[in-house]
N, C-alpha and C positions, 0 to 999 in steps of 0.2 A: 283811811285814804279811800276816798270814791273814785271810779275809774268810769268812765262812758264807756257803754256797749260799742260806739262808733270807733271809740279811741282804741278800745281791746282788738276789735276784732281788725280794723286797719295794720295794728303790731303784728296779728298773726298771720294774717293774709301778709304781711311784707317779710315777715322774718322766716315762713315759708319758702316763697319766690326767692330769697338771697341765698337760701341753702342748694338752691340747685341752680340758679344764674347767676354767678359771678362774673359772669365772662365782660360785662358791659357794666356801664356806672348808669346810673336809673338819677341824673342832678336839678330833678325839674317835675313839677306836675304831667302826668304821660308820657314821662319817656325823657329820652336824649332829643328826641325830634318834635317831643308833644304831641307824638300820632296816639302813642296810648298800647304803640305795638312793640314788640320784644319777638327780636329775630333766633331768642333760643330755642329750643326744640325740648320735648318731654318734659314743659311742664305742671304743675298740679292743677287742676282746673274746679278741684273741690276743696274747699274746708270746714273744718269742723274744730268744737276744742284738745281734739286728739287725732285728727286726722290729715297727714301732710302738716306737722307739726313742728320743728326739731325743738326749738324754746320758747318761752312764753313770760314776760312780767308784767305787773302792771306799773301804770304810769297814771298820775296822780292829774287833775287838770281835764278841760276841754280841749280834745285834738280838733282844730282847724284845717291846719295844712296838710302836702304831701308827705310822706316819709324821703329821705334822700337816702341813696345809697351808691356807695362810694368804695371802691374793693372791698374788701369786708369789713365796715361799718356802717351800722344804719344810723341816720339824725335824726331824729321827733324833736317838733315843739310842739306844747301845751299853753294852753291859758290856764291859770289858777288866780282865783279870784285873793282881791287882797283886804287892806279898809279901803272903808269908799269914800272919796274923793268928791267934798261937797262942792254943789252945782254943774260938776259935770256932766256932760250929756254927750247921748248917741249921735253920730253922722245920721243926719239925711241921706235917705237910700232912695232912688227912683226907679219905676218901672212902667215903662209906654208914659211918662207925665205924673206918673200917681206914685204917692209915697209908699214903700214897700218897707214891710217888717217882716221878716225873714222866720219861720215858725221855729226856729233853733237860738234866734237871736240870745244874749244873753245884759244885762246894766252894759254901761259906759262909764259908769262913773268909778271906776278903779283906777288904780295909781298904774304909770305904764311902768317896765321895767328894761333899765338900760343897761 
C-alpha cells in the first residue's frame, strides 16, 4: 500500500486539529464559513510525525479533497487507480485561454466508482 506524502501528512495535520477542536464541525474546504479561520483557541501550530500527534494510519490512494470533520469523525476520500478504461480521456482544463496541466495531474482513463 503506497500512501502520498500529501495524503499522510493532510491525516496528521487534521487528526491533530480534531483532538483539540471539537467544539465546531470543520464540513467544507476552509472552514464552516470557507474563511480558512477556526475561532478555537490553543491550537497546534507545528507538526511533525510525533509531534502534536494523538494518531496516525495510512490511507491507501491519492488525497484530492478536504478532510471533513463532523463531531468526532473525520471523512477522507482518496483516488485509487483501477484498470484503465480504453479511450478515455482527461477534461480540458484552462487557464487565462491556454490549456493547463496541473504538475500533480494523474490518467483519466480509470473506471469511476459509484
Amino acid at each position: 500500500m503506497k500512501v502520498s506524502r500529501v495524503t499522510s501528512f493532510a491525516l496528521l495535520a487534521f487528526a491533530s486539529l480534531t483532538t483539540v477542536a471539537t467544539a465546531a464541525n470543520w464540513p467544507q474546504w476552509r472552514g464552516p464559513d470557507g474563511s480558512g479561520i477556526s475561532t478555537e483557541k490553543n491550537l497546534p501550530a507545528e507538526w511533525t510525525p510525533t509531534k502534536n500527534i494523538k494518531w496516525k494510519t495510512p490511507i491507501e490512494g491519492r488525497g484530492h479533497s478536504s478532510p471533513i470533520v463532523w463531531g468526532n469523525r473525520i471523512f477522507l476520500t482518496t483516488a485509487i487507480e483501477g484498470a484503465v478504461v480504453p479511450g478515455a480521456k482527461a477534461v480540458t482544463h484552462l487557464n487565462e485561454g491556454r490549456v493547463f496541466l496541473h504538475p500533480d495531474s494523474v490518467g483519466a482513463d480509470w473506471p469511476s466508482f459509484t
